[in-house]
C-alpha positions as CSV (number, residue, x, y, z in Angstrom):
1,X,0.0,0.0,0.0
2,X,3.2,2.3,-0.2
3,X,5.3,3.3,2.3
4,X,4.5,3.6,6.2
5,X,3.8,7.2,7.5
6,X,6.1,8.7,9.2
7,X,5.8,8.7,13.2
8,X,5.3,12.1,15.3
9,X,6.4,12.5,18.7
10,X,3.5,13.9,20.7
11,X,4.7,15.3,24.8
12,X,1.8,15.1,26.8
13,X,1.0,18.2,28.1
14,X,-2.4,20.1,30.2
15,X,-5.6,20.5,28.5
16,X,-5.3,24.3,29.2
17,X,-3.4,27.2,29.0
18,X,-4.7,29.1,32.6
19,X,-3.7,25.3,34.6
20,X,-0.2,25.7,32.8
21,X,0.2,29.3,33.8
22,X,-0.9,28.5,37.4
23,X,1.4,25.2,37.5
24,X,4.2,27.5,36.4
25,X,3.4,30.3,39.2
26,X,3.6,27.8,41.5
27,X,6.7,26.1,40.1
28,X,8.5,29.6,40.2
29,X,7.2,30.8,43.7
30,X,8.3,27.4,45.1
31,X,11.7,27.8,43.6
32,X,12.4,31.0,44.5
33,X,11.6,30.3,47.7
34,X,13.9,27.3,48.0
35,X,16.3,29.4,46.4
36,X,15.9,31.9,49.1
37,X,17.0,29.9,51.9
38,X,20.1,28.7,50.5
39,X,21.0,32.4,49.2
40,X,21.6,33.4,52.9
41,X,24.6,32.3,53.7
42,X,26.3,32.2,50.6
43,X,27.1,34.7,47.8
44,X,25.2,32.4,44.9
45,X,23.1,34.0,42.3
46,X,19.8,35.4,43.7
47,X,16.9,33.0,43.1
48,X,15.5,35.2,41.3
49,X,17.7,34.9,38.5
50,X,18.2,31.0,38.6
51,X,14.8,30.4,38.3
52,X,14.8,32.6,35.3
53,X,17.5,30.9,33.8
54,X,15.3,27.6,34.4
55,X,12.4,29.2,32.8
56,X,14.0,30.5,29.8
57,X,16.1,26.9,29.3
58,X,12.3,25.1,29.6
59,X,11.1,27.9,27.2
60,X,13.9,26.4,24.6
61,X,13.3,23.4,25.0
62,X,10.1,24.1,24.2
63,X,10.5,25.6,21.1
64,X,12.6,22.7,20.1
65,X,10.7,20.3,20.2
66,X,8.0,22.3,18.7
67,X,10.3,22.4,15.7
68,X,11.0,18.7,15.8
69,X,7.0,17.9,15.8
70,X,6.8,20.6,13.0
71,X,9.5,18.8,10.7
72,X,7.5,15.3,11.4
73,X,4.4,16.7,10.7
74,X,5.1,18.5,7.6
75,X,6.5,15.2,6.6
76,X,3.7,13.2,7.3
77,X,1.2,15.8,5.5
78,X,4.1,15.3,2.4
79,X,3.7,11.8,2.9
80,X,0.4,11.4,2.9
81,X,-0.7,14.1,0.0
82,X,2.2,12.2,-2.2
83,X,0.2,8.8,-1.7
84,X,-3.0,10.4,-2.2
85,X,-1.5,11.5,-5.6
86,X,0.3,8.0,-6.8
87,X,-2.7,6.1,-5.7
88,X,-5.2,8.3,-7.6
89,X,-3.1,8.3,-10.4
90,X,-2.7,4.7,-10.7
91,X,-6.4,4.0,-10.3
92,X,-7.3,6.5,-12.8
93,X,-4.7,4.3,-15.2
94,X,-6.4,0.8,-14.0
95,X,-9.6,2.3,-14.3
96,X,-8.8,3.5,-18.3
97,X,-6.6,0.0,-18.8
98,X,-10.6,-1.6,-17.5
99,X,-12.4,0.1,-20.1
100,X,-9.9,-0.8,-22.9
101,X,-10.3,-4.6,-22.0
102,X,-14.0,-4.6,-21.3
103,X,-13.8,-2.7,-24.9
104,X,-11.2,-5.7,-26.4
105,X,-13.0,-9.0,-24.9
106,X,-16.6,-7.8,-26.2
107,X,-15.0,-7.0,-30.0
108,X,-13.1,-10.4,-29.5
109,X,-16.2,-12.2,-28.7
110,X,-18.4,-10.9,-31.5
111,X,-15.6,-11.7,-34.1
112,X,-14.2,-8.2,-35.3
113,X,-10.3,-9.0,-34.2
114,X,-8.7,-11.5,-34.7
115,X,-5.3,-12.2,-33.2
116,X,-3.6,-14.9,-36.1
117,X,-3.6,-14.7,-40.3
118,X,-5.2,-18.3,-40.5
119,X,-8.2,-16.8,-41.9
120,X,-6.2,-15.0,-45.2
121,X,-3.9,-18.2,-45.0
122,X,-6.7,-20.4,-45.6
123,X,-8.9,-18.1,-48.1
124,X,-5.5,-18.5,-50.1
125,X,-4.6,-21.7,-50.0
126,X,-8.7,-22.5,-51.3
127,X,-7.8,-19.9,-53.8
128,X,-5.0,-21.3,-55.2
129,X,-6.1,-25.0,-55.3
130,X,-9.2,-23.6,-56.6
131,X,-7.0,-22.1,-59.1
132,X,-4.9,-25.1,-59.6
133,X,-7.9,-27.4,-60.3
134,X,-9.3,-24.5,-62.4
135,X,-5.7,-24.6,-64.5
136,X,-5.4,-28.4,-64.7
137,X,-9.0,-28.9,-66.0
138,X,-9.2,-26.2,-68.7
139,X,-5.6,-28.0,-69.9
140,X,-7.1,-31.4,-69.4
141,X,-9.8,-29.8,-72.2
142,X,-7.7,-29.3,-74.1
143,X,-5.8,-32.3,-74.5
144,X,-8.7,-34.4,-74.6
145,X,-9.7,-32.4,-77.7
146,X,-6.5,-32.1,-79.3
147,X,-6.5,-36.1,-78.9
148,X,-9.8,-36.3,-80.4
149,X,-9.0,-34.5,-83.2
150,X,-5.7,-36.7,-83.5
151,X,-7.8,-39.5,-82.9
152,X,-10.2,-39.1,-85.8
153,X,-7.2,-37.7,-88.1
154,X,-5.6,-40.8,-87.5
155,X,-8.3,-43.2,-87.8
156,X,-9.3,-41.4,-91.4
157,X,-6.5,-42.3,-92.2
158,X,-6.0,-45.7,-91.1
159,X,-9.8,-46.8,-92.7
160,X,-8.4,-44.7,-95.9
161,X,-5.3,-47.1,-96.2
162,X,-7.2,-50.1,-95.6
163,X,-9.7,-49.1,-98.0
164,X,-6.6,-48.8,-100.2
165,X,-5.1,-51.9,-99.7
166,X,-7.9,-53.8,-100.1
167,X,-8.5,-52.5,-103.7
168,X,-5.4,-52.9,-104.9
169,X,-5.1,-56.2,-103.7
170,X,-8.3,-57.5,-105.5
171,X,-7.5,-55.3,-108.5
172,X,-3.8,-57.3,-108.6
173,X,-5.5,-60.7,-108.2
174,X,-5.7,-62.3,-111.6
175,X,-3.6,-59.8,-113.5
176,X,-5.4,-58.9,-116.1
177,X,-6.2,-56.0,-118.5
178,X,-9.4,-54.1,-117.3
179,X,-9.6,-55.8,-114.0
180,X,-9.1,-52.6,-112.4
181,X,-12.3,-50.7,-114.0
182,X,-14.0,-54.2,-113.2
183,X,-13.2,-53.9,-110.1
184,X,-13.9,-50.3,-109.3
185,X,-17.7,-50.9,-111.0
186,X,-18.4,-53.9,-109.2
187,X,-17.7,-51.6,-106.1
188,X,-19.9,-49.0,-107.5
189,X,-22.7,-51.3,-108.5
190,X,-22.7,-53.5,-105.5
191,X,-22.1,-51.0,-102.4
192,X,-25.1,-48.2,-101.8
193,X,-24.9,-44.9,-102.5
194,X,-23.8,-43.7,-98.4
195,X,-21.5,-46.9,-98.6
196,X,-19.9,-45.8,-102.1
197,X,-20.0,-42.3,-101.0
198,X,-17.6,-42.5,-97.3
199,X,-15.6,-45.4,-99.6
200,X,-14.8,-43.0,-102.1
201,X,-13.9,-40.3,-99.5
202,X,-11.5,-43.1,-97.8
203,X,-10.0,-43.9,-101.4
204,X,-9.3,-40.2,-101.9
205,X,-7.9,-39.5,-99.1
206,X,-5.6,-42.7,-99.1
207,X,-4.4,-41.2,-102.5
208,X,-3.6,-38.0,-101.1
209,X,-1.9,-40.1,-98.9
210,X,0.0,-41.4,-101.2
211,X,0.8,-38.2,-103.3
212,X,2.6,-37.3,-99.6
213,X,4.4,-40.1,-99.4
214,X,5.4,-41.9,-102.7
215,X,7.3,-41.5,-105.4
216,X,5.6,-39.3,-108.1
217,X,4.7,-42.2,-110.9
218,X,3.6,-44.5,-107.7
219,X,1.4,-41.9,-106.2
220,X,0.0,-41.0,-109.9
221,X,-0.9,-44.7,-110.3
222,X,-2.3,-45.6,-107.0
223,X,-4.3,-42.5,-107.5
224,X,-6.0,-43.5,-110.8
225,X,-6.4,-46.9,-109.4
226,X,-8.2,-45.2,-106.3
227,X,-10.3,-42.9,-107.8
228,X,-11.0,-44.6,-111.3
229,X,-9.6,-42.4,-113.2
230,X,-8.9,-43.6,-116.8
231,X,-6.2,-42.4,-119.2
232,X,-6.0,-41.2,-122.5
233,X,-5.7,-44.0,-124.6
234,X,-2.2,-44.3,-126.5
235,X,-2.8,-47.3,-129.3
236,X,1.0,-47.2,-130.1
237,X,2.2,-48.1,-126.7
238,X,-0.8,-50.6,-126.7
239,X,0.7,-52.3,-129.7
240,X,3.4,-53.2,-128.1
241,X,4.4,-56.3,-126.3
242,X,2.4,-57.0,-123.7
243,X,4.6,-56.2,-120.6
244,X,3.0,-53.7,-118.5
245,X,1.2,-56.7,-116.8
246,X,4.5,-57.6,-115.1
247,X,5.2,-54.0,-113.8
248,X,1.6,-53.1,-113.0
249,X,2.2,-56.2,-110.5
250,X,5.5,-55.5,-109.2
251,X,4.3,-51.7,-109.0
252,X,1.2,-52.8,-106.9
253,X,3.0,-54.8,-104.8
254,X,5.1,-52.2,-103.6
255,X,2.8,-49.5,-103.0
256,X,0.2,-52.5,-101.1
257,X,3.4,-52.7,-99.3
258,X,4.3,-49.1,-98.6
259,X,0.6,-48.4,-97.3
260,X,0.6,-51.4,-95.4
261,X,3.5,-50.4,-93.5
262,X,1.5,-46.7,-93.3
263,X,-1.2,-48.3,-91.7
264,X,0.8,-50.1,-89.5
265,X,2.3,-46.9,-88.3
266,X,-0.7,-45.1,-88.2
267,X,-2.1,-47.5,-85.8
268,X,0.7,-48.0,-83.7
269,X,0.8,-44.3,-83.5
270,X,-2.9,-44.4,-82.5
271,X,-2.5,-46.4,-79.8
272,X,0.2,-44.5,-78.4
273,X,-1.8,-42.0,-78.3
274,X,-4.9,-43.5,-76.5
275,X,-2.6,-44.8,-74.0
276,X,-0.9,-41.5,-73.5
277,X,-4.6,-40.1,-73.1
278,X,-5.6,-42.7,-70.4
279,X,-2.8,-42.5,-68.6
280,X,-3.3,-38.6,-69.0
281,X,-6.7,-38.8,-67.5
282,X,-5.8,-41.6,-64.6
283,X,-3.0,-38.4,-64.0
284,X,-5.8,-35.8,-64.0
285,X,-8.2,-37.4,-62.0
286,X,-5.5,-38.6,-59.1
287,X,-4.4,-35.0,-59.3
288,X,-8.1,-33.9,-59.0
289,X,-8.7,-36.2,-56.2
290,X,-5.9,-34.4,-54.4
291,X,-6.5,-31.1,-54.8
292,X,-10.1,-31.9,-54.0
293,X,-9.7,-33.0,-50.6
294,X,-7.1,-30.2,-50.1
295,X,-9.7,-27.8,-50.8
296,X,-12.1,-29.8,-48.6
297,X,-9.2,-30.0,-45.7
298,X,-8.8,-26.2,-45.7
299,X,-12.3,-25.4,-45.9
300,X,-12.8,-27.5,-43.2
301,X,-10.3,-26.0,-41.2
302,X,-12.0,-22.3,-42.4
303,X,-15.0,-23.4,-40.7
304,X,-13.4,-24.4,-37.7
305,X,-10.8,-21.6,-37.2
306,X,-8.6,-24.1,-34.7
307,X,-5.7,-22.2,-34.2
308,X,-7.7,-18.7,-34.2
309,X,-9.8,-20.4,-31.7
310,X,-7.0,-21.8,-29.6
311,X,-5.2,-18.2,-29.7
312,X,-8.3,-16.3,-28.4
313,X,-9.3,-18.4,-25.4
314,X,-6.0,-17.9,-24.4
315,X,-6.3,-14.2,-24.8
316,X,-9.5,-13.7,-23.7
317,X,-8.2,-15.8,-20.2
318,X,-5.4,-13.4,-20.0
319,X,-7.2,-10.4,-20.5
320,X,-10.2,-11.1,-18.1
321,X,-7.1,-12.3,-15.4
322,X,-6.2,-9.0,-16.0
323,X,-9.3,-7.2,-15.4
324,X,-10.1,-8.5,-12.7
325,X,-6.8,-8.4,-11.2
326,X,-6.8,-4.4,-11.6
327,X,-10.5,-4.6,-10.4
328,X,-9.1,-5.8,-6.9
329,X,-6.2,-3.4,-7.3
330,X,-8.5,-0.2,-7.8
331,X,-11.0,-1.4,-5.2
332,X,-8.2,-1.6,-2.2
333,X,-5.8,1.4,-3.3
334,X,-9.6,3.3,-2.9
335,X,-9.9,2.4,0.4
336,X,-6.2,2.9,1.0
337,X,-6.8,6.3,-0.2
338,X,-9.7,7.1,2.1
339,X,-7.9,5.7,5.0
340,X,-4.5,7.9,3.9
341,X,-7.3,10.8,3.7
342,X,-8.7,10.1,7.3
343,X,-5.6,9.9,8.7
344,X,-4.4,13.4,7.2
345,X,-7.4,14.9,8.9
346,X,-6.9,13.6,11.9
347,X,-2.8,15.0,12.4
348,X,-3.9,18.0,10.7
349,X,-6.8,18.7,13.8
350,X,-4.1,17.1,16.5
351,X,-1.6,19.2,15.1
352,X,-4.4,22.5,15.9
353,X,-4.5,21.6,19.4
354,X,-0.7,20.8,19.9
355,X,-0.6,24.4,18.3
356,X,-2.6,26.3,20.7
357,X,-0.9,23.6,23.4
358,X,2.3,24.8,23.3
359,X,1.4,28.5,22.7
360,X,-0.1,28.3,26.0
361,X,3.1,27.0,27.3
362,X,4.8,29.5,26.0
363,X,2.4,32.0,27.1
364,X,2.6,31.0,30.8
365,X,6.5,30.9,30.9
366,X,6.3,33.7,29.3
367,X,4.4,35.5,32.1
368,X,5.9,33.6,34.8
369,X,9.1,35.8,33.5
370,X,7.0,38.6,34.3
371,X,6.2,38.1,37.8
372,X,9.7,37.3,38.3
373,X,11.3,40.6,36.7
374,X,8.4,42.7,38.5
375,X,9.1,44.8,41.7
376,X,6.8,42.7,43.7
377,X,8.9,39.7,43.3
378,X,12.3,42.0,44.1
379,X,10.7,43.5,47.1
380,X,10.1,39.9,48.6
381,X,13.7,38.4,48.0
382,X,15.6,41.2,49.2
């Protein structure tokens, strides 16, 4: 409660000043009239003027101590006023430290602080998987129809070779002249007219195939033999002997074995590419999976606010601790202060009476001087 007050010295002395006059009439008659008797036979100082030496010593003494008290007392008031001041200082800093908590718990309670960044944390980590799963499945798209269009490409291609293939093997099958035109109508007289017309876009595109791929007099031939188309007649290389059978053969061969090979690649390259997709997709939807219940986990832990939670209870703990441990503080350093206050009142009305007291005191030995120093007195110790 601060520091202890400071302790007066009190003399106890009469409740009036006209008993301490008498007393002191009586003390100085008395004296001088034991001073009288041994004054007769010896050459002393007269009594008179020892008891006026006692009177004026008392008289010093007097003030003195009157000085002493006034140095305690002034202390004490010092004292006291000083604790008065710290302790109403302090309460008025408890009392503003109160408000500021009572102010903090209810703005923690209804949710407008909060004390960690879990909350942004977690908003961004849903944000970016959000994004990520966002990123991944637009590119997934994207694949999937870049594959498809791959796909179909490739299988065009693959039914156009076949389609191929397959004429020029039946066209090559008994080698002889106008088989291929026999061939190519028995196609176009047997097959209906949706069947004829997707065969005839396989057979062209086969040929364009070829015009990529073979040699320029290969390509030209499969492409007639593809599409039907017949050439100009030349009788003069007609007349002559008869051995275009043997290259036509040898030709087709070649170029069934060229596209075969084509198709071969074609498909192979098709199936890497369908197994590239799945495995692409198995990837994608693992990765989906993932970032799915990452999202979830963090949403979760949105809705929860664990650590946000964890770091308020402990605040809020502290905090009302706090309050109340200032409450108690304020409450006693009030009554301290009333009690300091009380006190101060008190010495200041016992320091009032000590006052008047001692003037009394003074008053008396003062006049006791008198009667001493007057003719009276003289006249009865001669």
């Amino acid at each position: 409660q601060g520091l202890e007050p400071p302790q007066t010295k009190q003399s106890p002395l009469p409740s009036r000043s006209n008993e301490a006059m008498a007393a002191f009439r009586r003390v100085a008659f008395v004296g001088l009239a034991a001073c009288a008797g041994l004054a007769e036979g010896r050459a002393v100082l007269s009594p008179v003027t020892r008891v006026v030496e006692l009177l004026t010593s008392l008289s010093k003494n007097i003030e003195m101590e009157a000085k002493t008290e006034e140095d305690l007392y002034e202390t004490f008031v010092c004292w006291g006023k000083s604790m008065v001041s710290q302790k109403t200082a302090s309460n008025a800093a408890a009392s503003s430290r109160i408000d500021m908590l009572t102010t903090y718990l209810a703005d923690l309670a209804a949710g407008r602080i909060e004390l960690t960044s879990e909350r942004s944390d977690l908003e961004k980590q849903i944000e970016t998987v959000t994004g990520d799963m966002e990123v991944a499945a637009e590119l997934r798209n994207k694949e999937t129809a870049e594959f498809e269009d791959a796909k179909a490409e490739m299988q065009q291609a693959i039914y156009a070779l076949a389609s191929a293939i397959d004429v020029l093997g039946a066209a090559t099958a008994a080698h002889k002249e106008g088989v291929l035109l026999t061939v190519h109508a028995s196609v176009d007289a047997d097959d209906a007219f949706a069947s004829r017309q997707a065969q005839s876009q396989r057979l062209a595109a086969a040929a364009a195939l070829g015009e990529k791929l073979l040699t320029k007099g290969d390509a030209r031939f499969l492409s007639r033999l593809l599409t039907g188309e017949v050439p100009v007649t030349d009788w003069k290389k007609l007349n002559r002997k008869a051995t275009f059978k043997m290259d036509y053969k040898a030709r087709s061969f070649k170029i069934q074995n060229v596209l075969s090979k084509l198709q071969q690649t074609f498909q192979a390259n098709l199936d890497e590419a369908t197994k590239k997709e799945t495995d692409a997709k198995a990837l994608f939807d693992k990765l989906m999976t993932a970032k799915g219940d990452e999202k979830g986990s963090a949403q979760s832990a949105l809705a929860v606010m664990e650590k946000e939670g964890g770091a308020k209870g402990m605040s809020k703990e502290d905090s009302q601790d706090e309050v109340a441990s200032l409450t108690t503080q304020v409450n006693e350093d009030t009554k301290y202060i009333a009690e300091v206050q009380k006190t101060l009142d008190a010495k200041k009305g016992e320091w009032k009476s000590r006052t008047e007291l001692r003037a009394g005191e003074l008053a008396a030995i003062s006049q006791a001087m008198a009667v001493l120093h007057s003719d009276d007195a003289r006249d009865t110790f001669k």
